[in-house]
N, C-alpha and C positions, 0 to 999 in steps of 0.2 A: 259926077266925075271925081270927085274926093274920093270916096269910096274907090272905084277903081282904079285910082291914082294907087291908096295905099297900097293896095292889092299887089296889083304892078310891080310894088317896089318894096315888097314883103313887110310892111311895117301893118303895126295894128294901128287898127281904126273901132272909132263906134260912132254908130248913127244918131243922132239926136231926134226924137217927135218931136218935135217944135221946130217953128219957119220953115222950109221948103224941104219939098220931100216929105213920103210920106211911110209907113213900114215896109207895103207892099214893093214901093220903088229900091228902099235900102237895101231891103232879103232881095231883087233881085239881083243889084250889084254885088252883090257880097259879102257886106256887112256883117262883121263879126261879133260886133254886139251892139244892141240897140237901149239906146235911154227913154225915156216917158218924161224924167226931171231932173233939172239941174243937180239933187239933189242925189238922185240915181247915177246919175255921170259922173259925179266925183267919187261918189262908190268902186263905179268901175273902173276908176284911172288911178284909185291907190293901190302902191304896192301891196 
């Protein structure tokens, strides 16, 4: 529901692999980018 919340309401999002949900469910929501590791995610959230 995150995911399509952001969608909704034009802001970016990214999906995290880890805790719930899984790739398959993120890419179906929409999901505009997807992390593996925390370490990855902050990659993708600097400017």
């Amino acid at each position: 529901m995150d995911i399509e919340g952001a969608c909704h309401h034009g802001m970016r999002d990214v999906g995290v692999l880890w805790g719930f949900g899984g790739r398959e469910e993120l890419t179906a929501a929409g999901a505009g980018a997807l992390a593996s590791t925390p370490a990855e995610l902050g990659r993708l959230l600097s400017p």
